[in-house]
Structure formats: C-alpha cells, structure tokens
N, C-alpha and C positions, 0 to 999 in steps of 0.2 A: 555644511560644505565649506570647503576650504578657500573658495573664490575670494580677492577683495578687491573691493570697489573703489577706487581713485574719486577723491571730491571734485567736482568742476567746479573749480573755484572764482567766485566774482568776491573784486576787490581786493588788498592787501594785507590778508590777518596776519603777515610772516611766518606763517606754518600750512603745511597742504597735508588735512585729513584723509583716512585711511576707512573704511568701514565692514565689514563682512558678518556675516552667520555665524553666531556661534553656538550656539544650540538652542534648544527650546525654550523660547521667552528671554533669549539674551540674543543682543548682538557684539561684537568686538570692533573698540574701537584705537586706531594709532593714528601716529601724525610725523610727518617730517619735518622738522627742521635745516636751516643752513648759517648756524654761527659761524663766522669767518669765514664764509665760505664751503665746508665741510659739512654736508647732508647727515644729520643726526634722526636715526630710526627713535623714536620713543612709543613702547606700548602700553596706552593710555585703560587697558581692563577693560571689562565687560560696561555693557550698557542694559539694564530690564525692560523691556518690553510686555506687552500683552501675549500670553503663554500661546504659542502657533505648535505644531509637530513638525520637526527637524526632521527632513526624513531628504533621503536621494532619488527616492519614487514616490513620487504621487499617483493616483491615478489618473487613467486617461479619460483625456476630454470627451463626451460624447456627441455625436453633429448627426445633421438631416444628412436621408439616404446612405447612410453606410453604417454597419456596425463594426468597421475599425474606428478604435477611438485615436484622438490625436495626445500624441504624448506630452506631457506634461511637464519631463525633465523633475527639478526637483524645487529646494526651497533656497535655494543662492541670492542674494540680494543681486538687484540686473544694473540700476545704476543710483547714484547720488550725486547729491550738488549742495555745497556751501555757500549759502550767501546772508546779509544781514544779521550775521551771528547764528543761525540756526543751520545744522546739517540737515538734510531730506534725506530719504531712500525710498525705496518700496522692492516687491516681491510678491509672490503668488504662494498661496497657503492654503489647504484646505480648511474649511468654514467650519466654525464653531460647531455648528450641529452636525458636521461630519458627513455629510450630502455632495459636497459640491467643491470647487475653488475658487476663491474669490483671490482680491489684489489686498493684499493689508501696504501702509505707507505710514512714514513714522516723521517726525522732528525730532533734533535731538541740540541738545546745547551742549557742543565737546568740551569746555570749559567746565562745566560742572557733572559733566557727564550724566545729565537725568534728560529724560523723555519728556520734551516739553508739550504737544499733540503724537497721536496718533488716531488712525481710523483702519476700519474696510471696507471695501467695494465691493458690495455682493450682490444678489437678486435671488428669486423666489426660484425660478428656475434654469437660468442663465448661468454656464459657467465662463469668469473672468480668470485672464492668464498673461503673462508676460508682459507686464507693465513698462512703461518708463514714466520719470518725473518731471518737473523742470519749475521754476521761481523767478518770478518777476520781479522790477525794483519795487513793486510797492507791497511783497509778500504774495501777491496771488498765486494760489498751484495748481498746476496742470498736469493731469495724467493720462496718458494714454495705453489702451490696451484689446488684445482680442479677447474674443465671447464667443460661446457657440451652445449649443442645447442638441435636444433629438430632435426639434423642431426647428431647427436652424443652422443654416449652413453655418461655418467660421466665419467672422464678420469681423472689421475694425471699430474698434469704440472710445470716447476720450470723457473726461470731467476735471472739473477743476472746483477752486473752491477760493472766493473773494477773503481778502484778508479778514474783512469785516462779519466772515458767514461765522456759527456757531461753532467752537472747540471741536475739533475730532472728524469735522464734517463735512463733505462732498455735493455739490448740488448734482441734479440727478444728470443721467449717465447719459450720451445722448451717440446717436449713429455717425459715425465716420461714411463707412462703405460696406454694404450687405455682400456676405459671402456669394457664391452664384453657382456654385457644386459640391457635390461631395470632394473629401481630401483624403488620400494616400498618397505616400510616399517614403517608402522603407529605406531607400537607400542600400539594398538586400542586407539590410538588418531587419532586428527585431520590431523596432518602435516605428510606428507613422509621425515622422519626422515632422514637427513645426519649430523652425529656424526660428531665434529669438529676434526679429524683426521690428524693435520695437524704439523709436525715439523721440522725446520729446525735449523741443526746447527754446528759448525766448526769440522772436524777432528781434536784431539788432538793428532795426531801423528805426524802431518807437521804445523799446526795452519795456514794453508792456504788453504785447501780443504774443501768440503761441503758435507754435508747428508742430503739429504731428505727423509720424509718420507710419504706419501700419502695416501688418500685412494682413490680408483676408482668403478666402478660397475662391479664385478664380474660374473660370469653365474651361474644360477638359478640353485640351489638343491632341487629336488622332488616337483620342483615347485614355489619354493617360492624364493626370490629375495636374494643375497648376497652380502655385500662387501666384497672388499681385501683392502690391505696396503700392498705397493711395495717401498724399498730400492734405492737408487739411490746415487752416489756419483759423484761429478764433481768438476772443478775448471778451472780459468780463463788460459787461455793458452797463448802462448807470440805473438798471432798474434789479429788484431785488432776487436773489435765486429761487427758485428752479429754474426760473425763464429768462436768465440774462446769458444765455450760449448762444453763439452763432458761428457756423463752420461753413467754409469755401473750398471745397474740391481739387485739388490743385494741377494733379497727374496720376496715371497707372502706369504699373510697369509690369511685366508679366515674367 
C-alpha cells in the first residue's frame, strides 16, 4: 500500500522521517529536510524487514455470535514515532503459519537504514489488528491494539516492552476492555467496517507513562451494532515482565 506514515517526532534531529509498505519483507523509507529554509524531499530506499505478505485484503477477523467477520483492511503501516535515534512502526499481518493476524512492530535506524529489533504480537487463538505505537524517554514501548476470536467478542488490548526486556520482545498482552456484543457494520458496503481506532502515546506529565486508546464491541442499541473507545493508562513498574503492567480505565464513548 501506498499509505506513508509521518514520524512523530521527539527532539531535534533536523530532518522529519517518512515511512510506509513497500512490499513484502521491505519497508520505504524518506525524510525531509529544510536547508535555508526550503523543505527538501530526500528518498532514502527501501528498509528489510522479516518477510510478511503485502497484500490490500487480508482476511476477516472472526468474533463470538456472528459469522460476519470484521474486516481487516489490509497491510498499511498505521503510525510511527522517532525518538532517541530509532524510528518505530507497526501494522497488522497475517501470522507466519498463515492461521490468523497478528501485530508485527519493527525499530529502525534511518541513518543506516537497518532494522535494529523487530517482533510479533500473536496468540494460539486470538486474532490482533490495528495497532498503534508510541516510546518513552527511557526507550519503553507501548502497543496498543484490538483482538477478537470465535470465542470472543472484539475487545481492546495493549503491551509493551521495557528497554531492558529481551531483543525482539513483548511482555504478555494484557486486557484494556472486553467486547460485549457481536459487530456489524457495512456501512451498505461490502466489509463489516472496523474503523482504525487505534492510539497510543506518552503521558506528557511524567514522559514515562502510556495512554491508550481503543475501540472495542459495545452492546447493540435498538438493534443495531455499536462501538465504544475506552481510555487506558499504564507504565512499566520496577519489578520484571510479564507482571510489571497495570491499566486504569479511563472513559467510554459509544
């Protein structure tokens, strides 16, 4: 896909990165410049990645009580963020064994243009979708995103991962807000519409905490199918992963 991704940039590297899809197992990346003043486009070539399939359909998600699946859209990078020299992204991919979709999320150093971490977000039977990222001052990352199964409604879900956790890797995945119905929503198209609803990003009051913000499958009004978007805030705590998450509820909106 053709989408690109603007870097949200912290701190002053005199150049605001560029990032998007470029096909299978590459990403492309540019950058702007403004010598004198005058905004210079430079495109800085492909980046390698862990081989995904590039594709404009994925399939659809499958959720408790309906067998419409929720669409999936396709493999567009959703957002990035530069900071401390490394660029982030992430995206949604189907899984290696070709079962499901998980969230794959990458680092990248634009200066030399290599893949510094990468990972995926996956599960045994859980399918993850429509990610966002976001990086603290001291390197921690934070992802958030939704999940659904045939045994579960569409739900919000987040994880992160301490500077100090192992290369490549995620502590485990933990609950935002449990879906609480089935979801349609065609919008009289084809696809069951799930809007990319999806943000995460640093508290600027400590510049070490997280917000996310989700949507999930709310319960049906007079019938017809609802989302919500639910608040969530959390940060790494001093003891080691899996168990140093903790999330606070914040609002819904319907």
């Amino acid at each position: 896909d053709a989408s690109i991704q603007p870097a949200h940039t912290f701190g002053t590297p005199g150049e605001q990165y560029f990032i998007q899809e470029w096909n299978s197992g590459q990403l492309r990346l540019a950058k702007v410049t403004s010598p004198g003043g005058t905004p210079t486009w430079t495109d800085r070539g492909s980046v390698t990645v862990n081989a995904f399939n590039s594709t404009i359909s994925l399939p659809g998600i499958p959720q408790l009580g309906s067998g419409n699946t929720i669409d999936a859209g396709d493999t567009r990078l959703l957002n990035a963020v530069y900071r401390n020299g490394s660029l982030w992204t992430t995206h949604h991919v189907v899984a290696a064994a070709g079962a499901k979709i998980e969230v794959a999320w990458y680092s990248i150093d634009p200066l030399s243009k290599t893949t510094m971490m990468q990972g995926r977000i996956g599960d045994s039977s859980r399918w993850y979708a429509y990610p966002s990222i976001a990086v603290n001052q001291d390197n921690d990352v934070a992802v958030g995103f939704s999940g659904s199964s045939a045994t579960q409604y569409a739900s919000a879900y987040y994880t992160m991962r301490k500077s100090s956790d192992t290369s490549g890797t995620m502590q485990t995945v933990s609950l935002l807000k449990s879906g609480e119905a089935p979801y349609y929503k065609s919008f009289a198209g084809s696809d069951n519409r799930w809007g990319d609803y999806s943000a995460t990003c640093v508290d600027p009051a400590d510049n070490v905490s997280f917000w996310t913000l989700q949507e999930y499958a709310d319960n049906t009004v007079l019938g017809r199918s609802m989302w919500g978007t639910w608040w969530g805030r959390f940060r790494a705590a001093s003891i080691n992963a899996p168990t140093g998450l903790t999330a606070t509820p914040a609002s819904s909106t319907g």
